[in-house]
N, C-alpha and C positions, 0 to 999 in steps of 0.2 A: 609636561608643558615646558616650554623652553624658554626661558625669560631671557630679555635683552636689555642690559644695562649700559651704561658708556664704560670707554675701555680705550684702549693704544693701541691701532692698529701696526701691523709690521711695513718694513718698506715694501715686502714682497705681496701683501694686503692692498695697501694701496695700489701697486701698479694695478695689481685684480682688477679694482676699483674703477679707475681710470681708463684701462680697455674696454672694462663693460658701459661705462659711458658712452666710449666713441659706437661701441658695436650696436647701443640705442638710442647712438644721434641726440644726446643730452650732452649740453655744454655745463664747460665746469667751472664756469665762471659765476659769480654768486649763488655759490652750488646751496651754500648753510641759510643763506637767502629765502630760495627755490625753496628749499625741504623743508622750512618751517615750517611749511603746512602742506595738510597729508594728501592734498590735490596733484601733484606729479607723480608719486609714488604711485596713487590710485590708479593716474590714467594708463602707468607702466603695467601694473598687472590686470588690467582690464582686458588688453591684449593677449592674455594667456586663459582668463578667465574670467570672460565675458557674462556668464550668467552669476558669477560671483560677487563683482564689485559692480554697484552700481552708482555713475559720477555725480547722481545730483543729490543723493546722500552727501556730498561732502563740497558745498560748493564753496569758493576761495574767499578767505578771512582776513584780514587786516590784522587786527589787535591779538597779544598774546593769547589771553584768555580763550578768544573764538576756534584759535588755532589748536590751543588746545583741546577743547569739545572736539573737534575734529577727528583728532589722534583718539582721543578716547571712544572714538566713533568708530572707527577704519580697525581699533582695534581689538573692539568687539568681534564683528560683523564679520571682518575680514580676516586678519593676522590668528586669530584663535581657532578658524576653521585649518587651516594648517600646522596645528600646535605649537605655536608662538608666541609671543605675547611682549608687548614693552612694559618695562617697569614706569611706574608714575615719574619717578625723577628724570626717567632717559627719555618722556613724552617732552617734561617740559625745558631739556636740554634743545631738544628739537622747537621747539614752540619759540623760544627765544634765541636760536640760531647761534648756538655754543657753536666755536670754531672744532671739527671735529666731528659732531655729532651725526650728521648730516654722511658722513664716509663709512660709520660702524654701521647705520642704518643701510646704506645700500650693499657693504657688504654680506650683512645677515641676509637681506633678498636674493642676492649669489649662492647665498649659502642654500637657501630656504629652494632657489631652481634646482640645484645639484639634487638634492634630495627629491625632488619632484620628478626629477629624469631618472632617477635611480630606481624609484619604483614604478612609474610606466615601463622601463624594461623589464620589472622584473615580472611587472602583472604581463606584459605581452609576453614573457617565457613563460607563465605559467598559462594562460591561455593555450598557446602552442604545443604545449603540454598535454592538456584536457584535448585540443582538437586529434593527437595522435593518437590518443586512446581510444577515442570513440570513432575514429576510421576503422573498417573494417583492414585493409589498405597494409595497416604497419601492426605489428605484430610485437611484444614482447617475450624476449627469451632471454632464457638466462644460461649464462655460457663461462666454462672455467677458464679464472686468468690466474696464472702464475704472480703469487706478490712475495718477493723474497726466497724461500726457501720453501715456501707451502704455496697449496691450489685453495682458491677460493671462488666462490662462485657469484657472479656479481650478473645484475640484469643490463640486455643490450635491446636496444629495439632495432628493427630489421623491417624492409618492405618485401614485397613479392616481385620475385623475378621478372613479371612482365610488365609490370609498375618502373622499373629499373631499365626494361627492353627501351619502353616508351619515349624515358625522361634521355636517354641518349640518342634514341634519334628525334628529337626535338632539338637536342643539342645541336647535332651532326646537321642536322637542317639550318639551323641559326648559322654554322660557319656557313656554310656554303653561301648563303645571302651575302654574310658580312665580307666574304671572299670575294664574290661579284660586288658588291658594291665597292672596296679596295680599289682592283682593279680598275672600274668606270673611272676613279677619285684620278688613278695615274694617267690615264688616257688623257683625261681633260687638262690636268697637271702641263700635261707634255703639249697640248695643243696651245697651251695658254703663254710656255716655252716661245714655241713656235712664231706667235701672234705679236708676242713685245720683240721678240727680234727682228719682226718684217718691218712694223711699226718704228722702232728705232733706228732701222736701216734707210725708213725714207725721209727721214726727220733728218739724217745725216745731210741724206741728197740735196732736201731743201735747203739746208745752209750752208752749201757747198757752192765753189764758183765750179761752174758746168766746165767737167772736164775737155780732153785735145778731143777734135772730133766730134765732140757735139755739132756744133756750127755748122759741120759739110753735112752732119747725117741727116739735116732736117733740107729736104728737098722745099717743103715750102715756104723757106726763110724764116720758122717761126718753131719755139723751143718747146717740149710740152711743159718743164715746169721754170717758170720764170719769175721773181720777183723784186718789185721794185732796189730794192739794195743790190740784188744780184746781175741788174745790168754794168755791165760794164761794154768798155768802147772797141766795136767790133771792124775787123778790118772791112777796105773796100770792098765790092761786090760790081760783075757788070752787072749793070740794068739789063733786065728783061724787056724782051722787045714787047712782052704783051702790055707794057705800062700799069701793073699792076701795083700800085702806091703801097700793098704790105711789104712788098718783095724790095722794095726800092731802100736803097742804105739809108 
């Protein structure tokens, strides 16, 4: 069982500390405050271990004393099931909000994850394990390796060559998609190329005064793109005898 007393954390501890704050969105502003009582801590690993910590076991306290019951509650219940445990004095270091206290505590819980990812890996490699044996599928053989100056014989596991056929052209299948799909990605790449430069070319037009030539090319005295800023003052014209008032200067 591993007891947890107060202590100096290093600078390199802290920063720990402080990362894993932002990375679960806990502010570290009246951090020794906050942790006096074992209500944040709780709701923290409630989220890892839901059917573990249950929060109305431990509802929020005021006075030292309650805060304390608390701790001594959480760490029954809770911290002992992980082989942990707070010392009495480092409870009521927390209880009354020692400057400090409050950073050892949540580093020991960093501590206390590591350890908890460390053996879920290690139970799912042993799992992994168990399932290769009991395949018919993968095989154990034991085959000589050279170590140093002598042969030894050490075991390897092996599948079946059409186990093997399989797993590559499932592969070989996988590129081909991911190949076709690549390719669609550049098509539309390059259509999209295409699209901002027509688009930026008529954005030019538009706030452009209309080049030589415009003027004669429009046979019915009327521009196709024309706007209010972009009039300017156009020479005479004859009248049309048709008296058509668009056509007229």
């Amino acid at each position: 069982m591993h007891t947890v007393s107060g202590k100096n954390l290093s600078s390199e501890e802290l920063e720990e500390v402080h990362k894993w704050l932002l990375q679960n969105s806990i502010s570290t502003h009246r951090l020794r405050r906050e942790f006096s009582d074992v209500l944040p801590l709780a709701e923290v690993l409630k989220r890892d271990y839901p059917r573990l910590v249950d929060l109305y076991n431990y509802p929020k306290k005021s006075s030292v004393q309650l805060k304390l019951a608390n701790w001594e509650t959480f760490n029954f219940k809770v911290l002992s099931k992980f082989n942990m445990t707070l010392s009495r004095d480092f409870m009521d270091q927390l209880a009354n909000g020692v400057n400090g206290a409050a950073e050892v505590l949540l580093h020991e819980v960093i501590r206390l994850e590591k350890r908890q990812r460390v053996a879920e890996e290690r139970n799912a490699a042993m799992r992994q394990e168990q399932a290769w044996e009991e395949n018919d599928e993968v095989k154990t053989v034991v085959v000589n390796k050279q170590v140093g100056d002598g042969i030894v014989q050490v075991p390897q596991k092996m599948i079946l060559y059409s186990l093997y056929e399989k797993m590559a052209r499932d592969s070989q299948a996988k590129d081909v998609i991911i190949d076709a799909y690549q390719q669609r990605l550049a098509h539309m790449e390059s259509i999209i190329k295409i699209k901002s430069e027509r688009i930026d070319e008529l954005l030019m037009q538009m706030g452009k005064i209309p080049q030589k030539g415009a003027t004669g090319a429009a046979s019915n005295c009327c521009l196709a793109f024309e706007t209010k800023d972009s009039v300017r003052k156009r020479p005479s014209l004859t009248p049309i005898s048709s008296g058509d008032p668009d056509c007229a200067t």
